[in-house]
ZAMARGU-4260 file (C-alpha; in steps of 0.2 Angstrom, whole numbers, plus 5000, padded with zeros to 4 digits):
<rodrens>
0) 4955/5227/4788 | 4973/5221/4788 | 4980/5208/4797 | 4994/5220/4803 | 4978/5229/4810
5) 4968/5215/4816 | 4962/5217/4837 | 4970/5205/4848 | 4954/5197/4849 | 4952/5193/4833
10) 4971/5185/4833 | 4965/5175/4847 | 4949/5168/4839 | 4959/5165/4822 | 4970/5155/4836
15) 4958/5143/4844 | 4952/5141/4826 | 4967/5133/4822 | 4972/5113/4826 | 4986/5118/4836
20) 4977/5132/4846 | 4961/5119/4846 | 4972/5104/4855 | 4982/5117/4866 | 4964/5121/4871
25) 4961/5102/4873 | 4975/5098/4883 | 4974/5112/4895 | 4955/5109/4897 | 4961/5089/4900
30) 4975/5095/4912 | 4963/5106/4923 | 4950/5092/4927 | 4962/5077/4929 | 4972/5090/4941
35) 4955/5094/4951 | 4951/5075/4951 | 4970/5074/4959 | 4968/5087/4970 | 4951/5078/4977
40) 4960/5061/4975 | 4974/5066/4986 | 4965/5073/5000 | 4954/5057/4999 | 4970/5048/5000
45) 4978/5057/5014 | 4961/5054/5024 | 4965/5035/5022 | 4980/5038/5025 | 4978/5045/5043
50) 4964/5035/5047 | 4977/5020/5042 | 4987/5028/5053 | 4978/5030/5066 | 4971/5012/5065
55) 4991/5006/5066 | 4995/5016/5080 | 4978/5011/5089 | 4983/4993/5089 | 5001/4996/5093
60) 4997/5008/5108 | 4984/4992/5112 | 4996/4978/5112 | 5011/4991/5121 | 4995/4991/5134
65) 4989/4977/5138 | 5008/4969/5141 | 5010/4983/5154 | 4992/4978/5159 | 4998/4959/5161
70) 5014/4963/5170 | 5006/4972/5183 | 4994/4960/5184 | 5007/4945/5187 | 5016/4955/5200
75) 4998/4956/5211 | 4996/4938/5209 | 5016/4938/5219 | 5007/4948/5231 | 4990/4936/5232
80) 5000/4922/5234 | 5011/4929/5248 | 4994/4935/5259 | 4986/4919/5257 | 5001/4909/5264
85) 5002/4921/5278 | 4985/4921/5282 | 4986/4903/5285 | 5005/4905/5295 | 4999/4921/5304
90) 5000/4913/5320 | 5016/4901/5319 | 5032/4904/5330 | 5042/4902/5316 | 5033/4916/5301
95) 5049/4924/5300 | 5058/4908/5296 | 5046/4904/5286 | 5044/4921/5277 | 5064/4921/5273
100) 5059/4904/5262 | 5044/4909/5254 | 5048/4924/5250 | 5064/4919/5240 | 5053/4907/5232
105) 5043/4921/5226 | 5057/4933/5222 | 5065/4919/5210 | 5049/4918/5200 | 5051/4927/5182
110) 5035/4934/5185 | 5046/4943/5201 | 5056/4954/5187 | 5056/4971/5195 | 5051/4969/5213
115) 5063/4978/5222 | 5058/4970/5238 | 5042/4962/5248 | 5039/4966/5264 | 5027/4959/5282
120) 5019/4972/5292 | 5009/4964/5309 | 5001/4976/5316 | 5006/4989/5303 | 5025/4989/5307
125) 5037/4980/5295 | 5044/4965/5303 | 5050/4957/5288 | 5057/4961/5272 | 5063/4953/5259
130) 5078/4954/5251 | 5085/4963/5266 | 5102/4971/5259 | 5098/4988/5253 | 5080/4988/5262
135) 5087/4986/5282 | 5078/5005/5283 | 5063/4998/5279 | 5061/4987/5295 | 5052/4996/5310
140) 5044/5008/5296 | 5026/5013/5299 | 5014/5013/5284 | 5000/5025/5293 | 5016/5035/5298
145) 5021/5040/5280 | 5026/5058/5279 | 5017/5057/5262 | 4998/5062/5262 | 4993/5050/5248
150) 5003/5034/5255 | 4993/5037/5271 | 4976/5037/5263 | 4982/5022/5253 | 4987/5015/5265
155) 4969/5018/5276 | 4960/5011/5260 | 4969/4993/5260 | 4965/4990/5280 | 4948/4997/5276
160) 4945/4988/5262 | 4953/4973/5262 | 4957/4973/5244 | 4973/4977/5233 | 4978/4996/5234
165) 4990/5002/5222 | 5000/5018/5226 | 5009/5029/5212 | 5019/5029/5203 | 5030/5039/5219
170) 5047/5042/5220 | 5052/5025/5231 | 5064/5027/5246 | 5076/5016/5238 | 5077/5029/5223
175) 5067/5028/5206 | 5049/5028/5201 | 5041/5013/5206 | 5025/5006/5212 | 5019/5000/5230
180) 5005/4987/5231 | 4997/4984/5248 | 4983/4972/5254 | 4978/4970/5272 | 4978/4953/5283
185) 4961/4949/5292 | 4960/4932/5304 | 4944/4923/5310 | 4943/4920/5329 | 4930/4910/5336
190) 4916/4905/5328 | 4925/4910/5312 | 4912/4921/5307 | 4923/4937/5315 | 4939/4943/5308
195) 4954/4953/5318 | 4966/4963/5307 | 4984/4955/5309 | 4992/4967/5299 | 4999/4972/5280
200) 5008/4964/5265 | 5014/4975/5250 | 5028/4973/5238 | 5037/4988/5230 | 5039/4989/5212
205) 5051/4997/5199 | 5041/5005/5186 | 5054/5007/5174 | 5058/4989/5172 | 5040/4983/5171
210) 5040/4998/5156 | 5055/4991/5148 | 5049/4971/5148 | 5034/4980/5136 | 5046/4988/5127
215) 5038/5005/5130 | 5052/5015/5131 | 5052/5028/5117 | 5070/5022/5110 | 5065/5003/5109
220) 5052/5010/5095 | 5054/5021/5080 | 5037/5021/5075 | 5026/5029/5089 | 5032/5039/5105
225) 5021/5035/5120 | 5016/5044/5137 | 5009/5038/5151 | 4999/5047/5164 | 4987/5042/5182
230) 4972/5044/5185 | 4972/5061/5193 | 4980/5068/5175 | 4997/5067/5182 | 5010/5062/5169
235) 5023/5050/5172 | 5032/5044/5159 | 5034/5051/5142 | 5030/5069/5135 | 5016/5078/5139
240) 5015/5087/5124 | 5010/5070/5117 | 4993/5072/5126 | 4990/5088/5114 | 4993/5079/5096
245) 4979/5072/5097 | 4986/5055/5102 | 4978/5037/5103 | 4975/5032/5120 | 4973/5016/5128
250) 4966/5013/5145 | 4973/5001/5158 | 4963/4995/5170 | 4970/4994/5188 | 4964/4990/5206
255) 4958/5007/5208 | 4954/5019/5192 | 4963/5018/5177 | 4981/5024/5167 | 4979/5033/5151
260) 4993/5026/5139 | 4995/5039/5122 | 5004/5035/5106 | 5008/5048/5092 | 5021/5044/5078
265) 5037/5052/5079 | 5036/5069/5070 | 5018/5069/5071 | 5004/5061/5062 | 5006/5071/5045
270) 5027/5066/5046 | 5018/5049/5045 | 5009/5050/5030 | 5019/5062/5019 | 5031/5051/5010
275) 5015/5037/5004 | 5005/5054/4999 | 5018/5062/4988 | 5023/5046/4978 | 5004/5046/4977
280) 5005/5064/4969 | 5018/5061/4957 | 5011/5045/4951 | 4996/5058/4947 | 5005/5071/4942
285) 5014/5056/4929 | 4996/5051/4923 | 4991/5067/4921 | 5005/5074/4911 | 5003/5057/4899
290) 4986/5061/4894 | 4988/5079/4892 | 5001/5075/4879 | 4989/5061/4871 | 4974/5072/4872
295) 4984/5086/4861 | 4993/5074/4849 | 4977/5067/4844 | 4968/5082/4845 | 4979/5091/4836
300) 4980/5075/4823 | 4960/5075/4820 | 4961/5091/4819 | 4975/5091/4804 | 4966/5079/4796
305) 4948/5086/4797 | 4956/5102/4789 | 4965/5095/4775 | 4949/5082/4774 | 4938/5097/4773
310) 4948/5108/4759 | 4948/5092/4748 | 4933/5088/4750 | 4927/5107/4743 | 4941/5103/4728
315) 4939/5085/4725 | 4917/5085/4729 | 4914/5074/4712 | 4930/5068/4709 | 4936/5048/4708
320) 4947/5053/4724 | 4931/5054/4735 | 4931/5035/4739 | 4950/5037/4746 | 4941/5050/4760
325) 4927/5036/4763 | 4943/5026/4767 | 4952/5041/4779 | 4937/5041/4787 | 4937/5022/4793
330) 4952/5024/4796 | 4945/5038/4811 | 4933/5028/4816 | 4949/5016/4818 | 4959/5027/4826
335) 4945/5032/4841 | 4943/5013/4843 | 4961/5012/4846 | 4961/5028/4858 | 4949/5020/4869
340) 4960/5007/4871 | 4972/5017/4878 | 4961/5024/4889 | 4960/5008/4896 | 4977/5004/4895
345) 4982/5022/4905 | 4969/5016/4919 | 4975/4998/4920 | 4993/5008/4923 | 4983/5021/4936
350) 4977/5005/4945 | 4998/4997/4946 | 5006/5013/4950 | 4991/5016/4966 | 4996/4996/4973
355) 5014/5001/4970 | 5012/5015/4980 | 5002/5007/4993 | 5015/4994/4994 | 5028/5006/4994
360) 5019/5017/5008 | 5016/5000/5018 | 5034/4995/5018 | 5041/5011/5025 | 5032/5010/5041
365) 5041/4990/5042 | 5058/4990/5033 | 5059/5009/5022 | 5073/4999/5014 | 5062/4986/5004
370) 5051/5001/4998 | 5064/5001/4982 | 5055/4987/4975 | 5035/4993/4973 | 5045/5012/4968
375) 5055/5001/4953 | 5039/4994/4950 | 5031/5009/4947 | 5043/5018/4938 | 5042/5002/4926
380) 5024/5003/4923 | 5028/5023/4918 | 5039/5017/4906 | 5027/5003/4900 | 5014/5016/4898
385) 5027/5024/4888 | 5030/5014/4876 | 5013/5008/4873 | 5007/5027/4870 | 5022/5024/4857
390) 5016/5008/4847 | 4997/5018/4850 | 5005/5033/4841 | 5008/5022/4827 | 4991/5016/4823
395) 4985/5034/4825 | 4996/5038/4811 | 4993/5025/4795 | 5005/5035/4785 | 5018/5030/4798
400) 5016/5010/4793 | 5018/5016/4774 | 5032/5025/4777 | 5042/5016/4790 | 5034/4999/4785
405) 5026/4983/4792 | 5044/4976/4798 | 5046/4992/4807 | 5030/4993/4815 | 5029/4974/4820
410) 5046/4979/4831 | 5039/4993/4838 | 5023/4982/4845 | 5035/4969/4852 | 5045/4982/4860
415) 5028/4989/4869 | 5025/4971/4873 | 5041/4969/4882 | 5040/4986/4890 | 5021/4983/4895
420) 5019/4965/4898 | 5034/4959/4904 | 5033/4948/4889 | 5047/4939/4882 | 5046/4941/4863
425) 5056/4935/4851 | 5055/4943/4831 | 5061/4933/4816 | 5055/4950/4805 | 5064/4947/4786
430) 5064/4960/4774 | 5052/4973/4769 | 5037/4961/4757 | 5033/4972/4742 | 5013/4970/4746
435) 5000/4987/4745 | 4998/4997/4760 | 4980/4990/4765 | 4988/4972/4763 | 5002/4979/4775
440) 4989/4984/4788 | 4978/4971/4787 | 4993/4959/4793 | 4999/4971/4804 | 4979/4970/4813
445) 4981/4951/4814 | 4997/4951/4822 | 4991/4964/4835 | 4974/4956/4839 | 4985/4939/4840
450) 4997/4947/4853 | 4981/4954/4862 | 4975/4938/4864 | 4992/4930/4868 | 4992/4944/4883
455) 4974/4942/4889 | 4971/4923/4888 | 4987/4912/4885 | 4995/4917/4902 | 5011/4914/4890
460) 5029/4920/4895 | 5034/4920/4879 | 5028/4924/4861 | 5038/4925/4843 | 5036/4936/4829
465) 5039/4929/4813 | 5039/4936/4794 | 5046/4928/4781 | 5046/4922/4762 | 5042/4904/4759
470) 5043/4895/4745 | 5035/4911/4733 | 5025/4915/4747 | 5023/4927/4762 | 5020/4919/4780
475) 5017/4928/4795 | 5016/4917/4812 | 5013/4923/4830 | 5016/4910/4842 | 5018/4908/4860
480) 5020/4896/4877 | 5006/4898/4885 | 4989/4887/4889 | 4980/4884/4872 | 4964/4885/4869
485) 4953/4874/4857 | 4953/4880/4840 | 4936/4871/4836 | 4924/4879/4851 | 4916/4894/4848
490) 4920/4908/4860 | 4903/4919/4862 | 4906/4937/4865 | 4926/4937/4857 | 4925/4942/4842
495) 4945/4942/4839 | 4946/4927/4829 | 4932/4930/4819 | 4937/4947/4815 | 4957/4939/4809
500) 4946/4927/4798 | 4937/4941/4789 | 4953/4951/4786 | 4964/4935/4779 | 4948/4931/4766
505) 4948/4948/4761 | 4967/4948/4756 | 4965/4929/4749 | 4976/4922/4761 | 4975/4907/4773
510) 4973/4908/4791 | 4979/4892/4801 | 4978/4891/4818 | 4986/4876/4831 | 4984/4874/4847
515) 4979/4863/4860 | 4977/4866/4881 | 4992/4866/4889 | 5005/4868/4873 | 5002/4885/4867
520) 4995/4891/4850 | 5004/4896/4834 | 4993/4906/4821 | 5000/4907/4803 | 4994/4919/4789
525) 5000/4914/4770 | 4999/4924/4755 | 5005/4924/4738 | 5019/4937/4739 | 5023/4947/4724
530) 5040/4939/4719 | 5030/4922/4719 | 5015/4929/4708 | 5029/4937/4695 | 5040/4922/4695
535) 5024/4910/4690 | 5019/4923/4676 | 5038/4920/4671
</rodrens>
């Protein structure tokens, strides 16, 4: 059959067969699971977002409540103070004298902020008020007489009782919302073991200053709108839609029963989280599209090479070129060494980008302003990654060095150091030696696994990359400013420069290596160049 005539299905099965159908089939295999392993990562992350969230919003409606809980609180102790003292003046000619002073006394207190007046009742008619201008109604008023239901049967409780009774928040007389805090006067006679009722204190509140010294006013914070309502569900302050977003609530305990204070962010608790969440995404998205591109460039590379290994192979079986093949395939076991590492260097990259992103996400609840920073920083480690796929890319390609050259390369592993690292490096990179191409790697090897160490272990700021002709010889030094290490000790489980060692005897060079703790460490490869060798034959 032709290949004009071949099915579609046999097009499609000569297509996978082939290395760019194979990686195409790589990558999208790649792509699928690291974009399921987002999609499960990103609900995970906005769980802990929300519960974050929530945990935030949970100790501000906390801290918004207890202050309301405190100020109330100092406003009773006004009111405590003012029934012990008339207890024990109850009886004097002069209690309305006295009144008028202690009173002032009290209404000059900071604690007094919001107390629209403070008032005696003997026998449960006002007497006595305090300030008087703007509250001259109030005097002959009868408690028991209220026309409001509530204020009566609060007002039955506190003779009953003999304990603070809190009513409202009610719309006061004097205008407003406010509160009206009452406790009844009982006097021993006799024997003392029997108590008359004299009669009633109480002081009146304003609700909406004792809100705004907590700052719970909804335009004091951007983060979290807050309601209020009573015990009897009755919401007083706020929106009661807030009760349906599924809100944080705090309880504050009063004299009687408690107040339900609810907090949701403004926009609602998704608003909240969205921003954190989608920088999460991208970074993902980032990651994912990098190692899609890796998997099919080295796919699609292996799979080149298997291909043309296979057909020369099948040429070449018993020819003299079959120990160039042993060669190609070291140089693939190489080459999966070296895409491990990359793994690891992607991961390391995951890890920054998810604590910039949680930085980030952290600063716009504070200061969205400061969230540039941990964003930068992110986009910088992207571009690190970048370049290190890049100087990657060219050890999984050894016909690169041979054709770009050692200088070349050498560059191009700075400029990932830079990019990656941070890393100030300096190159002193002279012209391209005349050396073979496995003398070219072998120093290329050294120099890498000497900057992997200067990165890992020397805590260096610096490093300098040098390559240059000495004296008929080739030298090659790596050296950087960071803590040293002794030369001497042996280092179990580092293998780094035992492996440099082996490489330098192999080519018949010398390794030297100086360095001592605290004045960083220069290692120096010599060889005899070519141009030296020639010019001693002359």
């Amino acid at each position: 059959m032709s290949e004009s005539r071949a099915s579609p299905w046999h097009r499609l099965h000569d297509a996978q067969q082939s290395p760019r159908g194979r990686s195409l089939i790589a990558a999208l295999v790649a792509s699928t699971i690291l974009l399921l392993a987002l999609w499960q990562a990103s609900r995970w992350y906005e769980a802990l977002l929300l519960s974050e969230s929530t945990a935030q919003a949970a100790v501000r409606a906390s801290l918004r409540g207890n202050a309301l809980s405190l100020a109330i609180g100092r406003r009773f102790a006004l009111l405590q103070g003012l029934h012990a003292y008339v207890q024990a003046e109850a009886y004097t000619l002069d209690l309305q004298a006295k009144f008028e002073v202690f009173a002032a006394e009290l209404y000059q207190a900071p604690s007094a902020r919001g107390v629209r007046n403070i008032a005696l009742a003997p026998d449960g008619r006002v007497c006595c008020v305090y300030p008087l201008a703007g509250n001259e109604e109030m005097i002959g008023y009868v408690p028991l007489d209220d026309p409001r239901t509530k204020v009566r049967r609060d007002v039955e409780r506190a003779i009953a009782s003999d304990e603070i009774i809190l009513s409202g928040p009610i719309d006061l007389v004097q205008g407003g919302l406010g509160l009206i805090a009452r406790q009844a006067i009982y006097i021993p006679v006799g024997d003392g073991q029997t108590e008359v009722y004299w009669g009633l204190v109480n002081i009146v509140l304003d609700l909406q200053t004792l809100l705004n010294e907590v700052d719970l006013d909804v335009q004091t914070d951007v983060t979290l709108d807050y309601a209020l309502r009573d015990g009897a569900g009755d919401v007083f302050y706020g929106d009661r839609a807030i009760f349906d977003q599924d809100p944080v609530i705090h309880l504050i305990s009063l004299p009687e029963g408690v107040w339900e204070l609810a907090g949701v962010p403004d926009g609602g608790w998704q608003v909240a989280v969205q921003r954190p969440l989608r920088i999460f995404q991208f970074a993902g998205l980032t990651i994912a599209a990098l190692v899609a591109g890796l998997t099919y460039l080295s796919i699609h590379r292996q799979a080149e090479l298997a291909q043309a290994f296979s057909r020369q192979k099948a040429i070449t079986e018993q020819n003299v070129r079959l120990h160039e093949q042993a060669q190609q395939l070291a140089v693939l076991t190489e080459r999966q060494r070296i895409a491990r590492e990359l793994h690891d260097s992607v991961s390391q990259a995951l890890y920054g980008i998810g604590l910039g992103a949680r930085t980030a996400r952290a600063l716009l609840d504070r200061d969205p302003a400061k969230a540039i920073e941990p964003l930068e920083y992110i986009l910088a480690l992207a571009e690190g990654g970048l370049a290190e796929m890049r100087a990657l890319i060219l050890e999984l390609r050894p016909d690169s060095l041979e054709r770009e050259g050692l200088v070349a390369a050498l560059g191009k592993q700075a400029a990932a150091l830079r990019a990656r690292h941070g890393l100030e490096v300096e190159t002193v990179l002279g012209e391209e030696p005349d050396l073979p191409l496995e003398a070219k790697e072998g120093l290329y090897r050294i120099a890498q696994e000497a900057l992997n160490n200067t990165v890992k272990h020397a805590q260096a700021s610096r490093a300098a990359i040098r390559l240059q002709q000495e004296r008929g010889e080739l030298v090659l030094s790596v050296q950087d400013n960071g803590i040293g290490f002794d030369p001497q000790r042996e280092y179990p489980g580092h293998m780094g420069l035992h492996t440099m060692r082996e490489r330098v005897e192999k080519m018949g060079g010398v390794l030297h290596i100086e360095s001592a703790q605290g004045q960083g460490t220069q290692m120096r490869v010599t060889l005899s160049s070519p141009q030296g060798q020639r010019q001693s034959a002359d």
